[in-house]
N, C-alpha and C positions, 0 to 999 in steps of 0.2 A: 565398366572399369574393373578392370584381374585382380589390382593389386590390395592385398591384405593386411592390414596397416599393424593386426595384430599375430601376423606371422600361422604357421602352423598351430595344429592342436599339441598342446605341451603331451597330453595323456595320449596322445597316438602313439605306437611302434612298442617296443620293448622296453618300456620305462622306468621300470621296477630293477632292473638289472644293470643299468648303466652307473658305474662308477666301482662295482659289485665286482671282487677280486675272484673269478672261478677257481674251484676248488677240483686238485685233479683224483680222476677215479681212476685206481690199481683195481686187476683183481686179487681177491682173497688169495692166498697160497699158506697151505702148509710149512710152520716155523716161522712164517713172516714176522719180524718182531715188532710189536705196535707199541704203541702207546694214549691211554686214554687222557686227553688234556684236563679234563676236569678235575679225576681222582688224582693224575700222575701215576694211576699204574701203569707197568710196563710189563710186557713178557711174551712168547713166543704164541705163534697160533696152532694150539690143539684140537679145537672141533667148532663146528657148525652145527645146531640144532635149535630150534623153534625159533629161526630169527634170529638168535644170539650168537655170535663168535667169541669163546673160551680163548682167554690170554691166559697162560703158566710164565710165571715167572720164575727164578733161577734159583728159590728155594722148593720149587714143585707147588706149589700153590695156583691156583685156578680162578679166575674168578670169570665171568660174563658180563657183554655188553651188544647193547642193540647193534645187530648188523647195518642198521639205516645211521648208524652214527657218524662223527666223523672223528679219525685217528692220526696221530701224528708217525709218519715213516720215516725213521731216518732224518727229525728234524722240520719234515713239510708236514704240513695238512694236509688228509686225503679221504676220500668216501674210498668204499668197497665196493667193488662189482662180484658179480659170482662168480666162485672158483671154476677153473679150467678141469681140474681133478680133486678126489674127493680131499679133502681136510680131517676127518677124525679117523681115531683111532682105528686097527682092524685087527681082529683076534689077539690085542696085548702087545704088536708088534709094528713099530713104525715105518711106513714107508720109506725108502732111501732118499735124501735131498735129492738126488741127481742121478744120471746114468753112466758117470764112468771115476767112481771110484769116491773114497771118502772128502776129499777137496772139489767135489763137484758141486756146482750152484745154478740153480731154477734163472733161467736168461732175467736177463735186468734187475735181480735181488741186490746186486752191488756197482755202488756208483759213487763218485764224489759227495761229498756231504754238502749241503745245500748252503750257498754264504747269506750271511745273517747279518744286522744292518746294528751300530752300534752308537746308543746316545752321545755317549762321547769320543767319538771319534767323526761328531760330529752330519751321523745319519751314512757313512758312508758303510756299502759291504765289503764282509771281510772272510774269507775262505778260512773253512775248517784247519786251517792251516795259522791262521792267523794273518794273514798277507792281508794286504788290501786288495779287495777283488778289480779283475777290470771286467770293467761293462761293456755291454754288445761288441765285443768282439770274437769274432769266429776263430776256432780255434788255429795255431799253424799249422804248418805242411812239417810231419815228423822230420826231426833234428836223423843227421846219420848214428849219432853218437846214441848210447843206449843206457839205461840203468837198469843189472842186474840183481835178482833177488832169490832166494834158496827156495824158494815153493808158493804155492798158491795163494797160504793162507797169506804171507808175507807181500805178494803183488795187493792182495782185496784190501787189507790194512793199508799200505802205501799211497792205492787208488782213494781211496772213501778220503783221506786227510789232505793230502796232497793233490790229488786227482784234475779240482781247477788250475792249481798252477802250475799244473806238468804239461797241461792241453794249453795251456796259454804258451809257454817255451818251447811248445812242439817236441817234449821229449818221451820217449816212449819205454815203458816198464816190462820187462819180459823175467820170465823164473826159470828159475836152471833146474828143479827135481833133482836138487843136492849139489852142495858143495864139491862132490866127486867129480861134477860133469864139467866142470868151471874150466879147466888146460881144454877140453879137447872142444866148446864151445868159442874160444878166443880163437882155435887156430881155426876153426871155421869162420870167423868174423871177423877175422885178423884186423885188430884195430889199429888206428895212426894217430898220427895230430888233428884230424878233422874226424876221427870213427871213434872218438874214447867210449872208453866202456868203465861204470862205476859200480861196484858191485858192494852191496848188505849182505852181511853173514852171522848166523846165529851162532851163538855160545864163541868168539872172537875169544877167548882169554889162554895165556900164554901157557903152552904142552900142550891146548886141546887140537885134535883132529884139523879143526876148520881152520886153526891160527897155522898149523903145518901148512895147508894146502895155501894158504896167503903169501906164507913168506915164499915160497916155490914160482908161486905167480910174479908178483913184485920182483925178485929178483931174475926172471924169465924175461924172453926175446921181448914179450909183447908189455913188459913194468913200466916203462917208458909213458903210456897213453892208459893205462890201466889205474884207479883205484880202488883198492879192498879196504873197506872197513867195516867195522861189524859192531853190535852190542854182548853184552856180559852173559845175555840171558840163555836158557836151556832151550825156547821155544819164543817165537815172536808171542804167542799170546800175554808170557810174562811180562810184555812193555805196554800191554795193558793195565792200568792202576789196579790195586784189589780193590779198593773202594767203590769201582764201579761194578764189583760184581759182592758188594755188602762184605767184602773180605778186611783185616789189616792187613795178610800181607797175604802170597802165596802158599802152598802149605811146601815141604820141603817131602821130594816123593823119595823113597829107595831104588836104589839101582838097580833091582833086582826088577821093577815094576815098569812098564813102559810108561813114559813120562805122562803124556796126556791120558792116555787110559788109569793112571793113577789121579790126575789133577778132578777127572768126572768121578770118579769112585768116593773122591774126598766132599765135590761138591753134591753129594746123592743124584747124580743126575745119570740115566743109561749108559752103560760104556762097555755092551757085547759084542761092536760090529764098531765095521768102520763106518757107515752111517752114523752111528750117535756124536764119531769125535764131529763130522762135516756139520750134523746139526746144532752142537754145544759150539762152535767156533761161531757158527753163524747170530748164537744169542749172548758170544760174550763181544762180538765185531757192533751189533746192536748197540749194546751200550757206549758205543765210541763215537762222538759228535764232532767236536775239536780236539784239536792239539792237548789242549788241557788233558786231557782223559789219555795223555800218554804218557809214560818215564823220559824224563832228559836225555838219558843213554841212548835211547831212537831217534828222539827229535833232532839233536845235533846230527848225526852221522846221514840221515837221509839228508839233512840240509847242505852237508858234506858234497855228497852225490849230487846233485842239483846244481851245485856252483860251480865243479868238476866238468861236467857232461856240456853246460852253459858258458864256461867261459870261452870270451870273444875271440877272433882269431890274433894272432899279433901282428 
């Protein structure tokens, strides 16, 4: 008689592992910004040596922890694998983030911020955004309709907070390389009632540069299917809290000083090259999980753009 009354062996196969959530492995990269869940330090990655991976944190402080550990990225858990390229320092001077220019970023360092599941909302997830996330759905087939943004750093911010439910609406984010390019970008894209185009624009406040090139727009051929709206700020980084980077507020730079390269001078962090701003943006972008960790004067105005580029047809 075959049959086995008491089933298989319980202790056969891989049994120690099942129900066991895997943990995903990155590798190491230079500036990747971690965090150690135990201490709750946080801070960029400056070296690798005897096993240990050096996290600096954003008042220049250092500290080490075991390479074999596990860190949080951006929100997830994750082990480390070995770096691709080297990690520490070389003659006192930093390697470049990237290969073409100071907004350049190491492939897959920036992505939507992970949705996170909340007690009271009764266990469901909810995107860095704050939405309620949707589950297993694959993302849609990109909208024609587009929302535009003044530069990179601006798309990587937009992406990491919004990023699920932009993929969920099928709408797709692209950056102009400045407000100037905005008229001769539209007549290339010539939008309509089904192509709108929704544009973010830094420092919006009324005489400045960017508030000229808006009302030009809006009141142009293509105002119709177009909106521009923008926040107060000098730089998207300022819709960054200072609190998340130990500030109360931002420091207030001189004209005379280029804005970001004075914002790093203030926080003592490298500011010779355009490498240091792509790195210090990459460890003040770190710090930004949710919506929380942003100013209202952003949050509305992208929410703006989203409902714009989205609404149904009539």
């Amino acid at each position: 008689m075959d049959d086995d009354r008491y089933g298989s062996d319980v202790l056969s196969g891989d049994w120690r592992s099942q129900g066991v959530k895997k943990v995903r492995q990155v590798p190491l990269e230079r500036d990747m910004v971690l965090e150690d869940p135990d201490s709750g330090w946080a801070g960029a990655v400056v070296g690798l040596e005897a096993g240990n991976v050096s996290l600096e944190d954003w008042k220049g402080r250092t500290r080490a922890f075991p390479f074999t550990g596990q860190f949080l990225l951006e929100g997830e858990l994750v082990t480390l694998g070995r770096p691709q390229a080297p990690v520490g320092r070389s003659g006192g001077a930093r390697p470049a983030a990237g290969s073409t220019g100071g907004a350049a970023v190491p492939a897959g360092r920036i992505g939507a911020a992970p949705a996170v599941r909340h007690a009271s909302d009764g266990g469901r997830l909810r995107t860095a955004s704050g939405s309620f996330a949707v589950e297993q759905q694959r993302a849609r087939v990109a909208l024609p309709s587009r929302i535009m943004v003044e530069g990179r750093h601006d798309a990587e911010l937009v992406e990491k907070v919004w990023g699920a439910d932009l993929r969920v609406e099928g709408v797709v984010v692209e950056y102009l390389e400045g407000v100037d390019n905005l008229a001769e970008v539209l007549d290339e894209f010539r939008p309509s009632r089904d192509r709108r185009v929704g544009v973010l624009v830094d420092h919006l406040v009324p005489g400045s540069k960017e508030s000229r090139f808006a009302d030009a727009v809006m009141r142009g051929k293509w105002g119709a299917h177009v909106l521009v709206v923008g926040h107060p700020f000098v730089d998207v980084w300022q819709s960054v809290k200072p609190s998340r980077l130990g500030l109360t507020e931002w420091p207030t730079i001189p004209r005379s000083i280029e804005w970001k390269k004075g914002i790093l001078q203030h926080l003592g962090w490298p500011a010779d090259e355009q490498a240091d701003v792509a790195r210090a943006w990459q460890r003040i972008l770190g710090q930004v999980r949710t919506f929380a960790d942003l100013e209202p004067q952003l949050l509305g105005r992208v929410e703006e753009l989203i409902d714009f580029v989205t609404e149904p047809k009539a």
